[in-house]
C-alpha positions as CSV (number, residue, x, y, z in Angstrom):
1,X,9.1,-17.4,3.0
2,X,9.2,-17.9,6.7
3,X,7.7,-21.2,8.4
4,X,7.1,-21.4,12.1
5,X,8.7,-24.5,13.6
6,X,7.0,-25.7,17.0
7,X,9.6,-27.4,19.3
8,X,8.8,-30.0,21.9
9,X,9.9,-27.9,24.2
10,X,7.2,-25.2,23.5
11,X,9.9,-22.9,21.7
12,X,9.2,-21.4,18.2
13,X,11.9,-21.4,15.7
14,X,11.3,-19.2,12.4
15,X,12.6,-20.6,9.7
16,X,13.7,-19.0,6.4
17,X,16.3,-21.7,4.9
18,X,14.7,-25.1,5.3
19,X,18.5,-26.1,5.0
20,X,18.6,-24.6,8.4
21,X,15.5,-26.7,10.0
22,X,16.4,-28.6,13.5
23,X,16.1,-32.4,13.8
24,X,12.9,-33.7,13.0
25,X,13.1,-35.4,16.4
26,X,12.9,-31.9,18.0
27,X,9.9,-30.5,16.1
28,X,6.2,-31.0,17.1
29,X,4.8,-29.2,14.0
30,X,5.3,-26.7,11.2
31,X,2.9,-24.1,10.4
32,X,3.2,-22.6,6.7
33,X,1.9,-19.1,5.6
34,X,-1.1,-18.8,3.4
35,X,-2.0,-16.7,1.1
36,X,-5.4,-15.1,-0.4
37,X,-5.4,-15.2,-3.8
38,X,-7.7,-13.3,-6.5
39,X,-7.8,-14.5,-10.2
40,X,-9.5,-12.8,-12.6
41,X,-10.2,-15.3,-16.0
42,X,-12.6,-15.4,-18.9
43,X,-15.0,-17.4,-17.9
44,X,-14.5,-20.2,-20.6
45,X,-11.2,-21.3,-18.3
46,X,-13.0,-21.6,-15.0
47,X,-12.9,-25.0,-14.8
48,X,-9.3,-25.5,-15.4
49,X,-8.4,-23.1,-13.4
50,X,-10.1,-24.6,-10.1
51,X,-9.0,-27.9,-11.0
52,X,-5.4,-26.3,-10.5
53,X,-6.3,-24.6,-7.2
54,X,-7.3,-27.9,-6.1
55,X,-4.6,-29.9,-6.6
56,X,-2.3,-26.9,-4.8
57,X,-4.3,-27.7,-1.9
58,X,-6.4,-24.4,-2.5
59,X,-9.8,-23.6,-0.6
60,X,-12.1,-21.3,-2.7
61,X,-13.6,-18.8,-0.6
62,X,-15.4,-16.7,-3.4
63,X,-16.6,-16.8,-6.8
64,X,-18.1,-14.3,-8.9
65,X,-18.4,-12.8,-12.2
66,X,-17.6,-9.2,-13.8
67,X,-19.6,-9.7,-17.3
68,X,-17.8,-12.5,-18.8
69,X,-14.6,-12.7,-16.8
70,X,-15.1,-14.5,-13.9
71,X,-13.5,-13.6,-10.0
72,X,-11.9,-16.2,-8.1
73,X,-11.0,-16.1,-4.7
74,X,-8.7,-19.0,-2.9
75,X,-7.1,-19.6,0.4
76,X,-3.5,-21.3,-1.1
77,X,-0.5,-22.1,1.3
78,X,2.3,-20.3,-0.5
79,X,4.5,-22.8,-0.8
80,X,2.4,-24.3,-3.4
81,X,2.1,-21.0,-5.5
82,X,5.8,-20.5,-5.6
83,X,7.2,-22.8,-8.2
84,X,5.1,-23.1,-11.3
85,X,1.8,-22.0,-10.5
86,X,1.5,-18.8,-12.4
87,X,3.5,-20.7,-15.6
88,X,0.8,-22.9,-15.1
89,X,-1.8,-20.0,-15.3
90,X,-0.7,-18.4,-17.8
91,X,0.2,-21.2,-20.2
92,X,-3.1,-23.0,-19.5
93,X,-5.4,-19.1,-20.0
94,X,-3.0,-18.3,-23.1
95,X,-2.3,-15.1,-21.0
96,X,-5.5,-13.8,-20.5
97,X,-5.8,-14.9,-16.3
98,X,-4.4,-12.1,-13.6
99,X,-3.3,-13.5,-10.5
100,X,-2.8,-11.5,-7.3
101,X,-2.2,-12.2,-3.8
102,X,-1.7,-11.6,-0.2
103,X,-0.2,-13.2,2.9
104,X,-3.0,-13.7,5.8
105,X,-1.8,-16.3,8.0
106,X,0.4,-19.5,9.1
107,X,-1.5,-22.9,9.7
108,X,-0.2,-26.4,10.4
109,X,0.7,-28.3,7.5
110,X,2.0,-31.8,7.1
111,X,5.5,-30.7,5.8
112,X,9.1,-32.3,5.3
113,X,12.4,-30.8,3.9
114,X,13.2,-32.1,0.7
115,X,17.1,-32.3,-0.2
116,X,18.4,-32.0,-3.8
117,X,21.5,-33.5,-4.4
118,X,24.1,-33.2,-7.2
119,X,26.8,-35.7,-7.9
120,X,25.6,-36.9,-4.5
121,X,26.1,-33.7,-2.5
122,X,23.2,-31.7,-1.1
123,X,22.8,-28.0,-2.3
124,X,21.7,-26.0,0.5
125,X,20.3,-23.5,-1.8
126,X,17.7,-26.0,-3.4
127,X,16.5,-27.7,0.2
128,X,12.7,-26.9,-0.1
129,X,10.0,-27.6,2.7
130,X,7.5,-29.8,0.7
131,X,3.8,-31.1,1.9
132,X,4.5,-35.1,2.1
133,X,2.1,-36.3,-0.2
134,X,3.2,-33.7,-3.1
135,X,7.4,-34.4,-2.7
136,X,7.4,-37.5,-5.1
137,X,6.1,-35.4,-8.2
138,X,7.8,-32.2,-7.0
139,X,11.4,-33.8,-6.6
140,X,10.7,-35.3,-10.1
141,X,9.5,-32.1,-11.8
142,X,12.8,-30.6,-10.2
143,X,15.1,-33.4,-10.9
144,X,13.9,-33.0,-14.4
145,X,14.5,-29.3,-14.8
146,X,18.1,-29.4,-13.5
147,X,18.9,-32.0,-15.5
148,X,18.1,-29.3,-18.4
149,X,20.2,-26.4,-17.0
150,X,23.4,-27.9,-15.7
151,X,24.9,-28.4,-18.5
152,X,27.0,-31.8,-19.8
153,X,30.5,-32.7,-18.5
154,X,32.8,-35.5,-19.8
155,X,31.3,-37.5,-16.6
156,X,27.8,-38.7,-15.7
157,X,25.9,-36.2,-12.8
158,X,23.5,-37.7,-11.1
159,X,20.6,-35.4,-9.5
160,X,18.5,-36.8,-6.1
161,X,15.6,-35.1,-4.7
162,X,15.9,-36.9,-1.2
163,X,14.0,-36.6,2.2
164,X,16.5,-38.2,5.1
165,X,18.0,-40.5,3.9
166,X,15.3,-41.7,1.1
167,X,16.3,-41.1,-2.3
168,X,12.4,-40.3,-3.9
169,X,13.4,-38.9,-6.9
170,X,16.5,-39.3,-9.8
171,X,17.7,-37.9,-13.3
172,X,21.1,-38.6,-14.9
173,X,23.1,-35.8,-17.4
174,X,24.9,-38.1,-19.0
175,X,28.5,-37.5,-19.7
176,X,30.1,-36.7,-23.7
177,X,30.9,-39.9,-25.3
178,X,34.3,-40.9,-25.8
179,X,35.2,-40.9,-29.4
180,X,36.3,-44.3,-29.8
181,X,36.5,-44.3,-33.4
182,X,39.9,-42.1,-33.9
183,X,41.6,-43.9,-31.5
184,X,40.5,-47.9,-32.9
185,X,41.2,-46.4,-36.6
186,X,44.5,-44.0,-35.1
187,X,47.2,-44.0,-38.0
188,X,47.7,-39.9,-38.5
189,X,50.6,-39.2,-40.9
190,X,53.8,-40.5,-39.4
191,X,52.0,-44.2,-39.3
192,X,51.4,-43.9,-42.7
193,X,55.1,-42.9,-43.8
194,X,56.1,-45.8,-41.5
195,X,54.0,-48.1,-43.6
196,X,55.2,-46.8,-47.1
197,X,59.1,-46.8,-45.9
């Protein structure tokens, strides 16, 4: 996914890694590429289904129907399709919704980079260019997955969605308990032959 970074000084910067994107000082705007989509659903999940669109900051374009399966069409930016938005589809149509799509264009969004730190260092491979008013939930609903796949250490991991310095989002994997109980109760064989000598 490449976002087109306008620089104060009239330059344009493509940017691939958002890990990679200048000082915010620098920038002017961001323009994000947008996609065309077409979804194809029985009609009976219509309503859902734009409801969705919506709240990825979709514009529908078209709408029309093929017997009962209605034809959808939406201007989405991409960055809002990319991380759960056919899961969504899918889970929400049971299976029955195809979803297709196409680049057309880059347009100025309101966008920051969003940092995701574990055990308090930033992973440069999970930095993600986010629309401001969507990085709260975002940074949660990733916070929360991660905290599912890293798995548990004998230590606590904390994991931060962050944007600057601003932590906006947190989860904990908490570490393996201790088991306190051997040692308080300790006594393996040699203590006991102590105790019978």
């Amino acid at each position: 996914m490449v976002y087109k970074v306008h620089l104060n000084n009239g330059e344009i910067v493509e940017l691939q890694n958002p890990s990679n994107l200048p000082d915010p000082t620098y920038i002017k705007f961001i323009e994000e590429p947008w996609i065309k989509a077409t979804i194809i659903t029985p009609d009976q999940y219509l309503g859902s289904i734009i409801k969705l669109c919506q709240n990825k900051r979709g514009i529908q374009t078209n709408l029309s129907y093929s017997g009962n399966r209605a034809v959808i069409n939406y201007e989405i930016p991409l960055n809002e399709v990319v991380f759960d938005f056919n899961d969504r589809l899918k889970s929400m149509t049971s299976g029955y919704a195809s979803f297709d799509y196409e680049i057309i264009d880059h347009k100025e969004g309101d966008l920051v980079k969003m940092n995701i730190l574990v055990n308090s260092e930033p992973v440069d491979a999970l930095a993600m260019m986010i629309h401001k008013d969507f990085a709260q939930t975002t940074g949660r609903e990733v916070c929360e997955k991660l905290k599912d796949l890293i798995p548990r250490h004998n230590f606590m991991i904390p994991i931060q969605a962050a944007i600057g310095g601003k932590i906006i989002a947190r989860e904990t994997i908490k570490g393996f308990k201790k088991d306190v109980l051997t040692k308080i109760h300790g006594g393996g064989a040699t203590d006991r032959k102590k105790k019978t000598a």
